[in-house]
C-alpha positions as CSV (number, residue, x, y, z in Angstrom):
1,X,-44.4,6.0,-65.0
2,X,-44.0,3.5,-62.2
3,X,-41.3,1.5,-63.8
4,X,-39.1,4.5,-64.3
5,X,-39.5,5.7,-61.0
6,X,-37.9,2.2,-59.8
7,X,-35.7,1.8,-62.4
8,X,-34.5,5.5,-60.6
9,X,-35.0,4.7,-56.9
10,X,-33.2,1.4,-57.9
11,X,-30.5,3.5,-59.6
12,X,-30.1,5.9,-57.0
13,X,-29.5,3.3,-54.5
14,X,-26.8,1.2,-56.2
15,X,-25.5,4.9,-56.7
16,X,-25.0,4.8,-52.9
17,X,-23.8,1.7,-52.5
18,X,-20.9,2.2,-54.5
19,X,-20.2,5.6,-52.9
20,X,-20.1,3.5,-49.8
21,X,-17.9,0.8,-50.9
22,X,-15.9,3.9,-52.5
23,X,-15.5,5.1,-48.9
24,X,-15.1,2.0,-47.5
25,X,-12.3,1.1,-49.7
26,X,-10.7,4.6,-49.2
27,X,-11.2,4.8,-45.1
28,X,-9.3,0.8,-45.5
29,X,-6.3,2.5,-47.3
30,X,-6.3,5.1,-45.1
31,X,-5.8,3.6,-42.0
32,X,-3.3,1.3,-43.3
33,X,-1.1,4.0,-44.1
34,X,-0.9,5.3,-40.5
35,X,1.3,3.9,-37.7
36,X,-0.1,4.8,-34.7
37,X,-3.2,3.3,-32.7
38,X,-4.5,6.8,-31.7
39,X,-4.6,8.5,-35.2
40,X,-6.4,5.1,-36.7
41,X,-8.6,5.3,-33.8
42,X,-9.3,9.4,-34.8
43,X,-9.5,8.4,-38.7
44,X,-12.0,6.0,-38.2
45,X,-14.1,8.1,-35.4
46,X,-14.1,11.4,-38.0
47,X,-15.3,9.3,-40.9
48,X,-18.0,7.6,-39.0
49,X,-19.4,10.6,-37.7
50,X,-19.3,12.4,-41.1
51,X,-20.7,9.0,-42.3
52,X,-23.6,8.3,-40.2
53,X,-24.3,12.3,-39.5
54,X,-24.5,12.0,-35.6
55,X,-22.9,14.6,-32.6
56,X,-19.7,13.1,-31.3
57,X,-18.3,9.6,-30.9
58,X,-16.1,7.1,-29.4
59,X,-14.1,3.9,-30.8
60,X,-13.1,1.9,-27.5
61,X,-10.2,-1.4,-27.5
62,X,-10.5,-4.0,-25.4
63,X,-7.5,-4.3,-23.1
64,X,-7.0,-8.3,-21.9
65,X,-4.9,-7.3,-19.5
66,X,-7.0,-5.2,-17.7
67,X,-10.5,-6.2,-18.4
68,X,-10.9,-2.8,-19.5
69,X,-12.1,-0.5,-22.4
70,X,-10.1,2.2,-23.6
71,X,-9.6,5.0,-26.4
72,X,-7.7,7.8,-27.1
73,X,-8.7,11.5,-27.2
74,X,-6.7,14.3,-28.5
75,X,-5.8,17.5,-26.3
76,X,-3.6,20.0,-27.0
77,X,-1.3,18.4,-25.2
78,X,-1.0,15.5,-26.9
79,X,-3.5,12.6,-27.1
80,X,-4.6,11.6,-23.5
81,X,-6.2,7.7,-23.0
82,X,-9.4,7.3,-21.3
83,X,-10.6,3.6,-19.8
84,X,-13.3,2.0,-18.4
85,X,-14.4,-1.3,-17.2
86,X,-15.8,-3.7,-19.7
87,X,-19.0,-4.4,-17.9
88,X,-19.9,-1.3,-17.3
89,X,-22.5,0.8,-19.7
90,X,-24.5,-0.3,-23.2
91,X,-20.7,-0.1,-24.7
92,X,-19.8,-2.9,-22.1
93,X,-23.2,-5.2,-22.9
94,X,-22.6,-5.1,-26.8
95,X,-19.0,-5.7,-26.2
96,X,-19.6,-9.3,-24.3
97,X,-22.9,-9.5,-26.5
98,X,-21.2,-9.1,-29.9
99,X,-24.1,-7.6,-31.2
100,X,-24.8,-3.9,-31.8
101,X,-27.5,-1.9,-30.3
102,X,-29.6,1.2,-31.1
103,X,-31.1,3.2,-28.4
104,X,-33.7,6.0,-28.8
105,X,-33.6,7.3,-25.4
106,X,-30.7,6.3,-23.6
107,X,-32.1,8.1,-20.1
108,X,-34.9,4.8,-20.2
109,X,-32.5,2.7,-20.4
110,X,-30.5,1.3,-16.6
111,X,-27.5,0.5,-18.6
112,X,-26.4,3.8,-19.6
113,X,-24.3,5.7,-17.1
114,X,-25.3,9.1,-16.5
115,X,-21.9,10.6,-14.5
116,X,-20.1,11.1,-18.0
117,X,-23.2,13.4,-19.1
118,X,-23.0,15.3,-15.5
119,X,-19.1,15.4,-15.5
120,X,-19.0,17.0,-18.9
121,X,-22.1,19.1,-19.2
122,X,-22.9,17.1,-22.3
123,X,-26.2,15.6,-22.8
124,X,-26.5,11.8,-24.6
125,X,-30.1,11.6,-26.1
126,X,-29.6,8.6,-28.5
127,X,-26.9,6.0,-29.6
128,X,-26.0,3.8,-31.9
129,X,-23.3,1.0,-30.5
130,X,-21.4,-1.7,-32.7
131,X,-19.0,-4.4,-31.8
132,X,-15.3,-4.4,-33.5
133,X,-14.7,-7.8,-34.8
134,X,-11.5,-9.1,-35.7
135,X,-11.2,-11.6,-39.0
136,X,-11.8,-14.7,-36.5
137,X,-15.4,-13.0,-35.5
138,X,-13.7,-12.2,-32.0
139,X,-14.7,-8.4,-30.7
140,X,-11.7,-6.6,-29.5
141,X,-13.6,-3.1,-29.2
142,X,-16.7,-1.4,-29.5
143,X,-17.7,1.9,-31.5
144,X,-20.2,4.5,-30.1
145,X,-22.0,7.3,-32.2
146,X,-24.2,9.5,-30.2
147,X,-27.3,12.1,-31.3
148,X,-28.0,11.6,-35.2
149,X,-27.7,15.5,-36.2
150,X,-31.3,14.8,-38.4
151,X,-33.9,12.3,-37.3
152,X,-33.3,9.2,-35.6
153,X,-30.5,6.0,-35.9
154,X,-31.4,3.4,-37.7
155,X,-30.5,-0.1,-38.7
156,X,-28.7,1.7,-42.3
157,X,-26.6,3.0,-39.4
158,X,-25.8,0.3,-37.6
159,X,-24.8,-1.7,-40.7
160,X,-22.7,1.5,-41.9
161,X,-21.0,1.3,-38.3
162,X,-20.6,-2.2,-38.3
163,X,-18.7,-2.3,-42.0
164,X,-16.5,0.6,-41.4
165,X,-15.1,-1.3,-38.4
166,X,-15.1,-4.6,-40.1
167,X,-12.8,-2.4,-42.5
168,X,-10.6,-1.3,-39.7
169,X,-10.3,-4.0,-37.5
170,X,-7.2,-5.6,-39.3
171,X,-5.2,-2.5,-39.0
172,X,-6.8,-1.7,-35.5
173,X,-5.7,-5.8,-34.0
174,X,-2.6,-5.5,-35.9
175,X,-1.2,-1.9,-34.2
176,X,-2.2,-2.7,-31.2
177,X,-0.8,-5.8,-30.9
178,X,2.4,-3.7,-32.2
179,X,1.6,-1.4,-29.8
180,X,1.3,-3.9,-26.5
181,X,5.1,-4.9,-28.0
182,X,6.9,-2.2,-27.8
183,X,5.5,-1.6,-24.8
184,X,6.3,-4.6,-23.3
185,X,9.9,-4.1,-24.7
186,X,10.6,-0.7,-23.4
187,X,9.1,-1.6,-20.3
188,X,11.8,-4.8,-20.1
189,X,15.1,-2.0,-21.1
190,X,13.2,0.3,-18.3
191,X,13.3,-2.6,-16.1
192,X,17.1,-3.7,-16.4
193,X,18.3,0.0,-16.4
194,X,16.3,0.3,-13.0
195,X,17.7,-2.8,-11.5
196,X,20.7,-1.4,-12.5
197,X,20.8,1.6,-11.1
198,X,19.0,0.0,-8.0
199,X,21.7,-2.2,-7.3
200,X,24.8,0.6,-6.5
201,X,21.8,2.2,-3.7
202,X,23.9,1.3,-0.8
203,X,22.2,3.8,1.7
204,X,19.1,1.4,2.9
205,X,16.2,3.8,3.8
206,X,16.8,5.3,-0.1
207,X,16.8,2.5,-1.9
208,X,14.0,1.3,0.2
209,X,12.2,4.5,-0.8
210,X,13.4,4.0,-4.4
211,X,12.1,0.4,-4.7
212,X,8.1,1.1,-3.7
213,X,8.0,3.9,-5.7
214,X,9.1,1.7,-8.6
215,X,7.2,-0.9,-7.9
216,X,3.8,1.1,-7.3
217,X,4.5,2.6,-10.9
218,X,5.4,-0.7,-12.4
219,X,2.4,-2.2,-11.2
220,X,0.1,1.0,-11.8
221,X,-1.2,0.8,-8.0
222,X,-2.2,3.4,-5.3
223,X,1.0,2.0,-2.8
224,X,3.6,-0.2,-2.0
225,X,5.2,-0.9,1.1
226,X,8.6,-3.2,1.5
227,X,9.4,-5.3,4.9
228,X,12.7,-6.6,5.4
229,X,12.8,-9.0,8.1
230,X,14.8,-8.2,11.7
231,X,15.8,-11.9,12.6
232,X,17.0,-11.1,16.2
233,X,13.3,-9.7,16.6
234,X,11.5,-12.1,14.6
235,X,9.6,-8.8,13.1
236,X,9.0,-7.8,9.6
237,X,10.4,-4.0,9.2
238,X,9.2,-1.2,7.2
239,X,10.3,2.5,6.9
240,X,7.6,5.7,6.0
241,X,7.8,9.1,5.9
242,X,5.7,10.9,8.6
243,X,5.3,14.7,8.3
244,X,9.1,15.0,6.9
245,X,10.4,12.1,9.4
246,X,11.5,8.7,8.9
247,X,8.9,6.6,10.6
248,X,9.6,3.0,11.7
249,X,7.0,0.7,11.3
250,X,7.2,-2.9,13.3
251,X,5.1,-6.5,13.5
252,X,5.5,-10.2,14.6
253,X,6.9,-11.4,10.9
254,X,3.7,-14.5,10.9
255,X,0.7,-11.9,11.6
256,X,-1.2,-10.5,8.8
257,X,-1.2,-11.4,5.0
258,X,2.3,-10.3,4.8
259,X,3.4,-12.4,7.5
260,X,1.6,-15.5,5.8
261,X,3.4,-14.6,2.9
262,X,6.8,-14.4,4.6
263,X,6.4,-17.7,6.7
264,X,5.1,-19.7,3.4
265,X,7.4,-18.5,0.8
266,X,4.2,-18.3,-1.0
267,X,2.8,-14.8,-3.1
268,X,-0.7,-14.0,-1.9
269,X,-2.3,-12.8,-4.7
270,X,-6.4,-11.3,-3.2
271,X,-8.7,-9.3,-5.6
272,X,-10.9,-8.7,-2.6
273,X,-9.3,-8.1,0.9
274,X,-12.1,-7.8,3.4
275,X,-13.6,-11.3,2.0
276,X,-9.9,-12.7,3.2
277,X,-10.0,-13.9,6.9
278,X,-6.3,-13.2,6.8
279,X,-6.6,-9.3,6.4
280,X,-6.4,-7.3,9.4
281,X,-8.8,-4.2,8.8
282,X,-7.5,-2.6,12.1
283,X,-4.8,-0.5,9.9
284,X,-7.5,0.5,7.3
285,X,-9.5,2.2,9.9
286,X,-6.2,3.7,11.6
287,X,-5.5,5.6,8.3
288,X,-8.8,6.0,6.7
289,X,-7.4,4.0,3.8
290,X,-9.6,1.5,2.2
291,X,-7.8,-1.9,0.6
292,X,-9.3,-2.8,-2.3
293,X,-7.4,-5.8,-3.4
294,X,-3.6,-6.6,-2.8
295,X,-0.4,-8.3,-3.8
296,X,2.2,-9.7,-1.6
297,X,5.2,-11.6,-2.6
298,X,8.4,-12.6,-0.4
299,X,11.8,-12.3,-1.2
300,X,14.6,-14.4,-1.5
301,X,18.3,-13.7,-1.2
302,X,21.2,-15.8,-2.9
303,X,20.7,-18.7,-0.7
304,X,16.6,-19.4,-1.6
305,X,16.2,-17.8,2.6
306,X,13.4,-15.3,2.6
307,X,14.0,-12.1,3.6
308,X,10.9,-9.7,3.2
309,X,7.8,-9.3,1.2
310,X,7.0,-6.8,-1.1
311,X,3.1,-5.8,-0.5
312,X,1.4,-3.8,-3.5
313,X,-2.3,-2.5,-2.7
314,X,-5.2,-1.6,-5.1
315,X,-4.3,-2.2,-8.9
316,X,-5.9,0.9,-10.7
317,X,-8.8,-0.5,-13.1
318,X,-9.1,-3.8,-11.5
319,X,-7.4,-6.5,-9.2
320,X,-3.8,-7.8,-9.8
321,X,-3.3,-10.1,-12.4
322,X,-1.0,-13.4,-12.7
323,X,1.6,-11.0,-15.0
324,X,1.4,-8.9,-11.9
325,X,2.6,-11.3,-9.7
326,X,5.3,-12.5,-12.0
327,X,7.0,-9.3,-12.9
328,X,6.7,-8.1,-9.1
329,X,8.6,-11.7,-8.7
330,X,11.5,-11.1,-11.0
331,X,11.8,-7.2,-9.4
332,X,12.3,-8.6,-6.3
333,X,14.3,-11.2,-7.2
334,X,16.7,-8.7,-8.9
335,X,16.8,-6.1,-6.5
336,X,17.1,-8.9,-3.1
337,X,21.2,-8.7,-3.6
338,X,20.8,-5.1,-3.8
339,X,18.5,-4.9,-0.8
340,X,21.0,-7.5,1.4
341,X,23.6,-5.3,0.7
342,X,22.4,-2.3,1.9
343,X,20.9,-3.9,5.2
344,X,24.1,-4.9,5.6
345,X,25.9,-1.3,4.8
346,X,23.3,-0.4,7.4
347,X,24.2,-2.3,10.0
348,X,28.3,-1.8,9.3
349,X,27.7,2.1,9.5
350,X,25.2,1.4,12.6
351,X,27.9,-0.3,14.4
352,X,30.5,2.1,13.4
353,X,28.2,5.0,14.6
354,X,27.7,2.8,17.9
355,X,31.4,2.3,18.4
356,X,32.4,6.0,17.6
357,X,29.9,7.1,19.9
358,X,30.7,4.7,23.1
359,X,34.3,5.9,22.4
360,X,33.6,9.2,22.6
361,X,31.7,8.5,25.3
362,X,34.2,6.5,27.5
363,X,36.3,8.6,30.1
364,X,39.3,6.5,29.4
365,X,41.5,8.0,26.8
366,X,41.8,5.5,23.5
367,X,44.2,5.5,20.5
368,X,44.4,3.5,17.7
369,X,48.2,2.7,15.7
370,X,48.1,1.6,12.2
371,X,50.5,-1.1,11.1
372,X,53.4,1.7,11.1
373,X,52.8,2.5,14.2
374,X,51.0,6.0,13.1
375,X,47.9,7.2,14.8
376,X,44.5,6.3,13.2
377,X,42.3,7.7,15.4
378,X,42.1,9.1,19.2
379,X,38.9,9.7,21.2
380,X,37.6,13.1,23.3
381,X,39.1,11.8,26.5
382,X,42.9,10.6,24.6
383,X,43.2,14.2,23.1
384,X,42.1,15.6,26.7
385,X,44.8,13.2,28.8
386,X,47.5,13.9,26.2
387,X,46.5,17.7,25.7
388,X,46.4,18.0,22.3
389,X,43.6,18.1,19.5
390,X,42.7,14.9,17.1
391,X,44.1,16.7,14.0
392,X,47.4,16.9,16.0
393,X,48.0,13.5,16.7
394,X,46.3,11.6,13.4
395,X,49.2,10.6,11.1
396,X,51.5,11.0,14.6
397,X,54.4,8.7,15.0
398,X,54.1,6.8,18.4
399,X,57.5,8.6,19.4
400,X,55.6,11.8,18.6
401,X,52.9,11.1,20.5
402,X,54.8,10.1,23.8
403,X,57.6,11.6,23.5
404,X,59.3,11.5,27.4
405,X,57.8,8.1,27.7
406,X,60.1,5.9,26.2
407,X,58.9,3.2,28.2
408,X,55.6,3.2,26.7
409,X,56.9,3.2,23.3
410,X,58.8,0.4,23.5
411,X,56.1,-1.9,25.0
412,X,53.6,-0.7,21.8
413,X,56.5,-1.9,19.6
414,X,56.5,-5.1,21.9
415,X,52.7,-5.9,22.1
416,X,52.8,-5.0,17.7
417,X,55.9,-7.4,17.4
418,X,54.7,-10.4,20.4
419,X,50.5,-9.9,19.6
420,X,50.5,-9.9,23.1
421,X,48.4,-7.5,25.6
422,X,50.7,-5.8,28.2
423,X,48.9,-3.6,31.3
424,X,51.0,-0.7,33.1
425,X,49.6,-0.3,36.5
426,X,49.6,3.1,38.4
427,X,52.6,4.2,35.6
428,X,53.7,8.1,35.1
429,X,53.1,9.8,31.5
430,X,54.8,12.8,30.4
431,X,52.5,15.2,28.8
432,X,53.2,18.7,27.9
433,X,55.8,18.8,30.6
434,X,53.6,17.4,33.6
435,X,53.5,13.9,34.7
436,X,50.2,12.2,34.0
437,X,49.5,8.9,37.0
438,X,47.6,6.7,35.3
439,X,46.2,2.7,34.0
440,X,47.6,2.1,30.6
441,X,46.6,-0.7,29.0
442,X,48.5,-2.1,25.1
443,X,46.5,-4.4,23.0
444,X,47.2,-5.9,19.7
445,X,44.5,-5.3,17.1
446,X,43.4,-8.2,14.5
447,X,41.5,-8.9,11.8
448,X,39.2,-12.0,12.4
449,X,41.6,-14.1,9.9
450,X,44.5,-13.2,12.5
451,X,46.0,-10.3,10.3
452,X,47.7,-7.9,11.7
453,X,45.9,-4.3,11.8
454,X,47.9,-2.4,14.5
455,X,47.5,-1.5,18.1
456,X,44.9,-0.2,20.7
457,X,46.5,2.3,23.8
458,X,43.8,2.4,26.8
459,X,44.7,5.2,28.9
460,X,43.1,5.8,32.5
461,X,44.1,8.8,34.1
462,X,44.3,8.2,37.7
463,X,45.7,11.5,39.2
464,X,45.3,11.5,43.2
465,X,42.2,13.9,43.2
466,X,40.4,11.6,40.8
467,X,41.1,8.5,42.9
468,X,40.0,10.3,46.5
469,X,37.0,11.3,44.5
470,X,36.2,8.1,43.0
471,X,36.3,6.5,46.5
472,X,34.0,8.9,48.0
473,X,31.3,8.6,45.0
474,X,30.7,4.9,46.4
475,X,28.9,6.6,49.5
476,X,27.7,9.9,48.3
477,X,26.9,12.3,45.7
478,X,29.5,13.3,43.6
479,X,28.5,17.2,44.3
480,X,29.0,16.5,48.0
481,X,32.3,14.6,47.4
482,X,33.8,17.6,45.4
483,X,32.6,20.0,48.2
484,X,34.3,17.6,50.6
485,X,37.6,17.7,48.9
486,X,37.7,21.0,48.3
487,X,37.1,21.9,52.5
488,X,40.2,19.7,53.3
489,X,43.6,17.6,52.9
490,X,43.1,14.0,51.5
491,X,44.6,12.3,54.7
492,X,42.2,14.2,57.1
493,X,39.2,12.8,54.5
494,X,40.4,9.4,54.3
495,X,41.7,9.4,58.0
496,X,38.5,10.4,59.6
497,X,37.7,13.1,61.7
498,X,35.0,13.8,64.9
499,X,32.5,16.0,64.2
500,X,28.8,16.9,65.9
501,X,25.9,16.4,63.4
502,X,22.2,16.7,63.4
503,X,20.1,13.5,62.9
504,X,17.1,13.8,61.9
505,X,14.4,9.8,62.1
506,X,10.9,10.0,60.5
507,X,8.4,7.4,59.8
508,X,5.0,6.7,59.4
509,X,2.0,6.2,61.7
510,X,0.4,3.2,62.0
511,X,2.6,1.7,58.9
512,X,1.4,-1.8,60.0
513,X,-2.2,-1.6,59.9
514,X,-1.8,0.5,56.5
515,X,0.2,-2.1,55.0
516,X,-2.2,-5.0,56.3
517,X,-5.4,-3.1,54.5
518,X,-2.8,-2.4,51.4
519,X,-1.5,-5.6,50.3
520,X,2.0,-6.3,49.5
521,X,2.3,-4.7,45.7
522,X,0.6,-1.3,46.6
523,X,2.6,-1.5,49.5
524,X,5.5,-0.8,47.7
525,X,4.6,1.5,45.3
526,X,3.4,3.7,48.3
527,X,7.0,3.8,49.8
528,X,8.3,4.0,46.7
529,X,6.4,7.5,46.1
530,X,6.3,8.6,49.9
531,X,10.7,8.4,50.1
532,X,11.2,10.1,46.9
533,X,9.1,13.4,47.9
534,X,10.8,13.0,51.6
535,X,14.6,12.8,50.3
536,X,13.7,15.3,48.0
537,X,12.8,17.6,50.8
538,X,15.9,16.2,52.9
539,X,18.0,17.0,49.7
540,X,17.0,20.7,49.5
541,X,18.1,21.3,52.9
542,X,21.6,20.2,52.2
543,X,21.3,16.8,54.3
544,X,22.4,13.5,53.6
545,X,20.3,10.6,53.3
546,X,22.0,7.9,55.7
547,X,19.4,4.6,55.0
548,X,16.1,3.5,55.1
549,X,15.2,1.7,58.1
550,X,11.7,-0.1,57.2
551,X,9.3,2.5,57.0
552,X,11.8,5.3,58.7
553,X,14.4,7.7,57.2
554,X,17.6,8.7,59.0
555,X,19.3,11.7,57.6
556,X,22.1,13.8,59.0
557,X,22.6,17.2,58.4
558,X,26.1,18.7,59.1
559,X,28.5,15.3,57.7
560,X,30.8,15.1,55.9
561,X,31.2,19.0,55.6
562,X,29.4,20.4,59.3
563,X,27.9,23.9,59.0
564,X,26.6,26.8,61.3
565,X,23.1,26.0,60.9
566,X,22.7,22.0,60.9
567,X,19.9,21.9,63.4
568,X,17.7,24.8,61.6
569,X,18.1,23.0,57.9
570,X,17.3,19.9,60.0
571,X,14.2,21.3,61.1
572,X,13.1,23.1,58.0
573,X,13.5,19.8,56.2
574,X,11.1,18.4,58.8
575,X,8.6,21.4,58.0
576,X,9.0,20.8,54.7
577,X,8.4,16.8,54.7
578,X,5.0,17.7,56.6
579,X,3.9,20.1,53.8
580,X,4.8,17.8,51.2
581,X,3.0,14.8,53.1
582,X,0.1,17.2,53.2
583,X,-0.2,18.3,49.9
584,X,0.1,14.3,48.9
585,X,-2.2,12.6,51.2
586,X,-4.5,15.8,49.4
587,X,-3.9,14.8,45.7
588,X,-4.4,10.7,47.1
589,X,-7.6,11.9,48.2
590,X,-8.8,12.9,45.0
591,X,-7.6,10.1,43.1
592,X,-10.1,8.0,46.0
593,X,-7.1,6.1,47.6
């Protein structure tokens, strides 16, 4: 009776061991007929489950790239990847181990990670954890099976685990090498149609914008920042946007790890920043930002001259690797044309914008000729002299434009024709029927290889009233100069006149002692502070600040214009400079001087 029963039992179990080498050989051609990483990864993870009768379970790759362990699970989105350090947990052990593991009560043990269980709600009770091994014996992954549905794991398990994977792993090395390939390639047509598009950015503060954000992405990392260096300040240069505003952001081009990488040429490659003497944790506490680990290369233009460094901070999953660095290195290198190009873009249009500006700006009028002798441009104070708008005179013939002064049309031909500069002193224009007195001033205009462009007409307007009024500005306010023109004749201003006037002397007590106990620096600032708030008060009252004598003021009240009430705006400007001394001397106090 006890021979048949083995002869059954014996039976029975080479039964089984077919079916399993029956489902072995089945899951093998199953998962060579896919294509994707993900869907083996799901084959495989269904059969073992079904296989080994546990809850749920996972079938992690190693990624060499990353250090990292990582699978694929499916949403209905899509399949969605999921990594983790390879150190961490009883996956990461048996993964450097090479040998599986079972483990009754994975709560006893310090390895496991409980946040997973806490994240999803799930609870982990048991597991049974097997190394992927490749045909060489190398493990390039690690399966997981968690809570056997009926009793307990046990070594049957582990062996089932172990062959199905042993199955698998061909196809599993084999797509994801494929896999890392066309990554690799699409990531290479990404990066030339990038650096192509990069390079036509001529607007600096975009491309600038354009060229972190690409990096950061390239290099999966939290930021990037790019500083171009401002030679005549010796400082690297970076622009951010704060609240909506474009930020500038300056330092001595040698401080800080960027600066080291900038005056060495070298890349500074740190996994760990605040072990690194050369970080400067000051901006870190600024921000609230914590650097992890960091990557800072320079950049070269053309000529091998460096001309910024590209810093990348905090690599997601781990510090920046040596294929980091080199592929942050060939961005830059491509994009460092791109980038000289629009510094220097920015700095035409800045000095264009400058130019414009100081034009507009200048109360001389100023017109531009092109080569046939047509205007190019005019600014506010041309169209103002010659009374007529910018749209009327661009495109204008020189004839057009001063028509009834022949004789200035002539010398513009002259100056265009010689390359000569020719000045008019004191010379009439005829503009809109009036005569215009004023400084004219021709000039040829050349390229720097001598070429011929056209011609420059500077245009001072020197009408009578403007050159009375320019004289009297050298000794007084302009305000008081207009008033003065307006209450009489030029030749009485400029011929002199008597008049009676109310002076008005102030200084201050004891100045001498004061400025003995005060030393020479406070000294000054005192007077400084104590004139103002007097002239101020003298101002108010409509007089005239004549000088400074020392300590003492001397103001008159009734010149150049004299008025009915000279000695009472006199006097309420003494009243005044009292009250103001008061209320001084009171806030002094306070401060303790």
């Amino acid at each position: 009776m006890s021979d048949t029963a083995s002869v059954e039992a014996t039976y029975t179990e080479q039964l089984e061991q077919l079916r399993q080498l029956q489902m072995l050989a089945s899951l093998s051609r199953r998962v060579a007929a896919l294509d994707s990483l993900d869907a083996v990864i799901d084959t495989l993870l269904q059969a073992a489950i079904q296989e080994i009768a546990a809850d749920r379970g996972s079938i992690f790759l190693h990624d060499r790239e990353t250090g990292e362990l990582y699978t694929y699970i499916s949403t209905g989105l899509g399949s969605r990847q999921i990594r983790l350090m390879d150190d961490l947990g009883i996956a990461g052990a048996v993964f450097h181990s090479g040998v599986g593991e079972i483990v009754h009560d994975v709560y006893a043990d310090p390895r496991f990670h409980r946040d997973v269980d806490e994240q999803t709600g799930y609870t982990t009770k048991s597991l049974v954890c097997a190394p992927v091994k490749n045909a060489k014996g190398e493990t390039i992954g690690v399966a997981e099976m968690l809570n056997k549905i009926a009793g307990s794991f046990d070594t049957s398990d582990l062996a089932m685990l172990e062959g199905m994977t042993s199955q698998c792993a061909i196809t599993l090395e084999a797509l994801q090498r494929l896999e890392r390939t066309s990554r690799e390639r699409q990531r290479e047509v990404d990066f030339l149609n990038l650096v192509s598009d990069l390079t036509s950015e001529l607007e600096l503060t975009t491309l600038l914008s354009r060229v972190v954000s690409e990096a950061t992405r390239m290099l999966n990392c939290d930021r990037t920042t790019l500083f171009l260096n401002d030679e005549k300040a010796g400082e690297l240069v970076s622009y951010v946007v704060d609240k909506l505003e474009l930020r500038e952001i300056r330092f001595p081009n040698h401080l800080g790890i960027a600066g080291a990488a900038f005056t060495s040429g070298q890349s500074i490659r740190i996994p760990h920043a605040y072990a690194d003497l050369r970080f400067n944790p000051a901006f870190d506490r600024q921000s609230g930002y914590f650097t992890r680990c960091l990557l800072c290369v320079p950049i070269f233009n053309k000529d091998g001259r460096t001309i910024g460094v590209t810093q990348s901070l905090n690599k997601r999953g781990g510090p920046f690797t040596a294929e980091d660095e080199s592929r942050l290195r060939a961005f830059t290198a491509q994009i460092a044309s791109a980038l000289e190009n629009a510094k220097l873009f920015s700095d035409v249009q800045a000095m264009k914008n400058y130019n414009a500006a100081m034009l507009e700006s200048m109360s001389n009028g100023v017109i531009t000729f092109d080569e046939e002798g047509r205007v190019n441009t005019c600014n506010a104070a041309g169209t103002r002299i010659l009374r007529r708008t910018e749209e009327e005179l661009v495109g204008q013939p020189t004839e057009e434009v001063f028509r009834g002064s022949a004789w200035l049309v002539e010398r513009i031909r002259h100056v265009a024709q010689a390359r000569t500069t020719d000045l008019a002193m004191d010379a009439e224009l005829a503009v809109d029927g009036d005569t215009v007195s004023a400084n004219v001033t021709v000039l040829p205009l050349l390229s720097s290889d001598d070429a011929q462009l056209g011609t420059l007409v500077m245009i001072e307007d020197i009408s009578n009233e403007k050159r009375v009024k320019s004289t009297l500005a050298r000794y007084m306010d302009p305000d008081l100069a207009d008033r003065l023109l307006a209450a009489g004749s030029q030749e009485e201003v400029l011929g002199g006149n008597e008049s009676v006037a109310t002076v008005l002397f102030s200084d201050i007590r004891s100045f001498t002692t004061l400025a003995e106990q005060l030393g020479a620096q406070p000294t000054v600032t005192l007077l400084n502070d104590y004139f103002a708030r007097m002239v101020d008060c003298i101002s108010q009252q409509g007089g005239m600040l004549d000088k400074f004598i020392g300590d003492a003021i001397m103001a008159v009240f009734g010149l150049p214009v004299p008025g009915e009430d000279d000695e009472d705006r006199a006097l309420r400007a003494a009243i005044a400079m009292i009250r103001s001394l008061w209320e001084w001397n009171g806030e002094r106090g306070q401060r303790g001087e």
